[in-house]
C-alpha positions as a printed Julia matrix, in Angstrom:
224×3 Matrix{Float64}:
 -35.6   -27.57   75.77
 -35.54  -30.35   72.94
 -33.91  -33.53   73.28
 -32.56  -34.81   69.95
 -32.54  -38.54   69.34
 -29.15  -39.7    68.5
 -29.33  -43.24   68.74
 -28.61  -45.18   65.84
 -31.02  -46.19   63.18
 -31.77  -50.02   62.82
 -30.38  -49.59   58.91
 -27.4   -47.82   59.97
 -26.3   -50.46   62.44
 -27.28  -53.43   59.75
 -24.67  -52.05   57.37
 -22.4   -51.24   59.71
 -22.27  -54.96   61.04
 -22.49  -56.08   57.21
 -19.42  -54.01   56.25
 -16.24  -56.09   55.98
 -12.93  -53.72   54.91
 -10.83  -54.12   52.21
  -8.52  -56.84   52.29
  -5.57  -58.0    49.49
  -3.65  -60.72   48.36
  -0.5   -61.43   46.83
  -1.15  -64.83   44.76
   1.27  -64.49   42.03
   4.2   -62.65   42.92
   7.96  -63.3    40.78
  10.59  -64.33   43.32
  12.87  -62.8    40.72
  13.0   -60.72   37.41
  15.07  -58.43   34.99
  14.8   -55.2    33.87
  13.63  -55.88   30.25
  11.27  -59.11   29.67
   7.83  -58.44   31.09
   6.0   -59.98   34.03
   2.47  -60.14   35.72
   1.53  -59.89   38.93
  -1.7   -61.11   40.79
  -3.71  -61.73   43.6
  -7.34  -61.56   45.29
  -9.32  -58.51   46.7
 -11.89  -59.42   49.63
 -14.44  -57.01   51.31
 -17.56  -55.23   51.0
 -16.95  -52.81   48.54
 -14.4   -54.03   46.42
 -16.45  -54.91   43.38
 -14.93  -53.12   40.53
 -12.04  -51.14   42.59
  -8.83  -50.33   41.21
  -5.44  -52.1    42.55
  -2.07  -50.79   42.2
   0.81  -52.71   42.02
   4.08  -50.9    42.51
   7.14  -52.05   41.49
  10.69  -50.06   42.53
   8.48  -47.36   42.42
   7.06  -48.3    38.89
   2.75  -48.36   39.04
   0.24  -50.71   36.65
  -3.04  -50.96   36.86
  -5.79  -52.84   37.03
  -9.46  -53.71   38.26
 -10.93  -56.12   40.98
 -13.3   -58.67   38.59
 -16.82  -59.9    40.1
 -14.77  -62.96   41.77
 -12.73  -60.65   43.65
  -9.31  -61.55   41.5
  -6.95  -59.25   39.35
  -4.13  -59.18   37.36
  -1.49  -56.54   36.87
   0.58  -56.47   33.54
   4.12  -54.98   33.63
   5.01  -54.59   29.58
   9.06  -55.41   28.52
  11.2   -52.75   29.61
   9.12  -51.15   32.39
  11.63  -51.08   34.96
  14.74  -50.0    32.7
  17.86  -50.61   34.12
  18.21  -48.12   36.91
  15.76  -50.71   38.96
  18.29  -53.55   39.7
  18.55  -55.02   43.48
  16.0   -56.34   45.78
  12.93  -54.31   45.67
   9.56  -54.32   47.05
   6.17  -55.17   45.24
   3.18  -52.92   47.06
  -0.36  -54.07   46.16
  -2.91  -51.11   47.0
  -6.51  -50.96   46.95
  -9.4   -48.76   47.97
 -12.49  -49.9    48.61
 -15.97  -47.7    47.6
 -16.03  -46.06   51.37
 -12.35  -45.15   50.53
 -10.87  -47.29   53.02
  -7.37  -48.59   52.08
  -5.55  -51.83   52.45
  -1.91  -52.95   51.01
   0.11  -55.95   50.92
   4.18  -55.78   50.16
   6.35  -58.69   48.91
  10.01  -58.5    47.86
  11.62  -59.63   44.6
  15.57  -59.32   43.2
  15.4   -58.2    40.05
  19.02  -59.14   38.08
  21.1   -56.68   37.51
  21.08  -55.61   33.51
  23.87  -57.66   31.71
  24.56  -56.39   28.03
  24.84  -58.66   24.92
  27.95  -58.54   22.44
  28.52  -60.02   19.1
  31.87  -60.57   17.82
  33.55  -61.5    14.07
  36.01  -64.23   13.59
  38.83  -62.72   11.29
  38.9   -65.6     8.76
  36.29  -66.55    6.33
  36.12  -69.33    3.57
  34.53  -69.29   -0.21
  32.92  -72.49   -0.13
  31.98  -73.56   -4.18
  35.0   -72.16   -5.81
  34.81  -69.37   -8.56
  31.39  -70.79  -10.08
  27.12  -70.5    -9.22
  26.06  -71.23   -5.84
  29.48  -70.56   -4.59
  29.02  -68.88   -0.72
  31.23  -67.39    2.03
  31.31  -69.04    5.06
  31.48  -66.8     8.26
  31.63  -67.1    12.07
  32.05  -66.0    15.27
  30.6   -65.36   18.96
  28.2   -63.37   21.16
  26.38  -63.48   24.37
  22.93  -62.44   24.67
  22.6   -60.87   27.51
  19.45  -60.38   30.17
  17.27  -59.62   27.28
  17.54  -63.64   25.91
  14.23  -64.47   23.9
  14.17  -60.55   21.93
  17.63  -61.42   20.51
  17.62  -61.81   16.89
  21.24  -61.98   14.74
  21.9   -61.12   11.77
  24.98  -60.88    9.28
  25.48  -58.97    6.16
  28.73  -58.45    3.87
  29.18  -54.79    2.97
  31.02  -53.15    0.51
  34.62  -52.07    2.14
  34.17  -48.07    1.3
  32.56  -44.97    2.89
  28.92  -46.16    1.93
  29.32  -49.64    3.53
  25.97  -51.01    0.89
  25.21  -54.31    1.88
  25.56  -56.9    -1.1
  24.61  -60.43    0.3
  22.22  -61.33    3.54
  23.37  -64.72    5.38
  21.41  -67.67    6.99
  22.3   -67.98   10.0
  22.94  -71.45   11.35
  20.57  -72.83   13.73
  22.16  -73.14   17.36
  23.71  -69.59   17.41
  22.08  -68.98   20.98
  25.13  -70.88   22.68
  28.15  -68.41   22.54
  28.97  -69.27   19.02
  27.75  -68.81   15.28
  27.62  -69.21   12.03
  26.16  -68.06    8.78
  26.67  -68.73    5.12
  26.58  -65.56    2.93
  25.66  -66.14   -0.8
  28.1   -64.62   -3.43
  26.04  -64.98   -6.53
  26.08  -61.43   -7.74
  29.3   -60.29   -5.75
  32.08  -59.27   -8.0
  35.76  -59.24   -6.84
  36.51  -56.31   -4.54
  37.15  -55.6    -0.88
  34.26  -56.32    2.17
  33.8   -57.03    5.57
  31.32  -58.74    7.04
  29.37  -56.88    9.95
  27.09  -58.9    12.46
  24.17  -57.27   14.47
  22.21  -58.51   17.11
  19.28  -56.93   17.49
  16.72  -56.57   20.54
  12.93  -56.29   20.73
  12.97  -53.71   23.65
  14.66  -50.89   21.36
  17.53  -50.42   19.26
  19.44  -49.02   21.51
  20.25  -52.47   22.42
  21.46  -53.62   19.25
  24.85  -54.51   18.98
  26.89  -54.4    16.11
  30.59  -56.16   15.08
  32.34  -55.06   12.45
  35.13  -57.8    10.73
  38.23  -56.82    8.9
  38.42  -55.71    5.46
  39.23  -58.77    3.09
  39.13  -59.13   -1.01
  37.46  -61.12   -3.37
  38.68  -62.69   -6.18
């Protein structure tokens, strides 16, 4: 009869006493966000075979990315618009990583994130010719908007179209600085513009797509 030998080799118990399992970190974490301007979030990975691992960060069931640096840190990137509007409420952040023995270890915060709020633009119905009938003269326009969750991608900007079925744009405004606060205003230069009827038609445009531009349309008024 043989007798096999199954105690433990010295190595084999070294490593297993040097082996320390994955461990990670929330360091960075929102408190709150919204469901279009981007965020990051970060933390620290600790154990023996973490060098170089990937972490997952999910968000509302939205995943990024990213890998454990020599120091142990990371740092996920969420772009604009990765958790779309469907995502608003309080929802949990899950850090995941595996370690090269493919031993797991998580980490969950929570966060609100706001619900979407839409931006509007509207046109005041009157408008003045500033400059009388000479060169230089301009049409001075106004009216109001809100901006919305998606505040720092807003841009606005007025035109005055032609009052037909072709709507061709004929002067570009400059918008007045301080717009951002509910109300604006814009001068539109009439060099050029002959008599006739127009409107004036304000958009406000968003980084995140153009599905969230928004568009006001004033009423028809004529020339001289």
């Amino acid at each position: 009869m043989t007798v096999i030998d199954t105690t433990p080799t010295t190595e084999a118990t070294a490593f297993e006493e040097q082996y320390v399992p994955p461990r990670v970190e929330l360091a960075v974490c929102p408190r709150t966000l919204n469901t279009y301007d981007g965020f990051t979030v970060s933390g620290r990975c600790t154990g023996s075979m973490v060098d170089d691992a990937v972490v997952e960060v999910c968000v509302s069931g939205v995943v990024r990315s990213a890998r454990v640096d020599d120091d142990g840190a990371w740092t996920v990137r969420f772009e604009d618009g990765a958790l779309g509007r469907r995502h608003a409420g309080v929802r949990p952040v899950t850090a995941r990583v595996v370690d090269g023995l493919l031993n797991r270890a998580e980490v969950t915060a929570w966060v609100t994130v706001d619900e979407f709020e839409d931006g509007y633009v509207h046109v005041d119905e009157r408008h003045e010719v500033v400059g009388g009938s000479g060169a230089g003269r301009t049409l001075s326009v106004s009216g109001v908007l809100g901006l919305g969750t998606h505040e720092a991608g807003r841009e606005l900007v007025v035109v005055l179209v032609r009052d037909d079925a072709e709507a061709c744009v004929v002067s570009t405004g400059t918008v007045r600085q301080g717009w951002r606060w509910g109300e604006w205003s814009a001068r539109l230069p009439l060099d050029g513009v002959g008599p006739g009827a127009y409107r004036v038609r304000a958009l406000l445009t968003d980084v995140a797509g153009a599905d969230l531009t928004r568009t006001a349309v004033g009423r028809p008024f004529r020339l001289v």
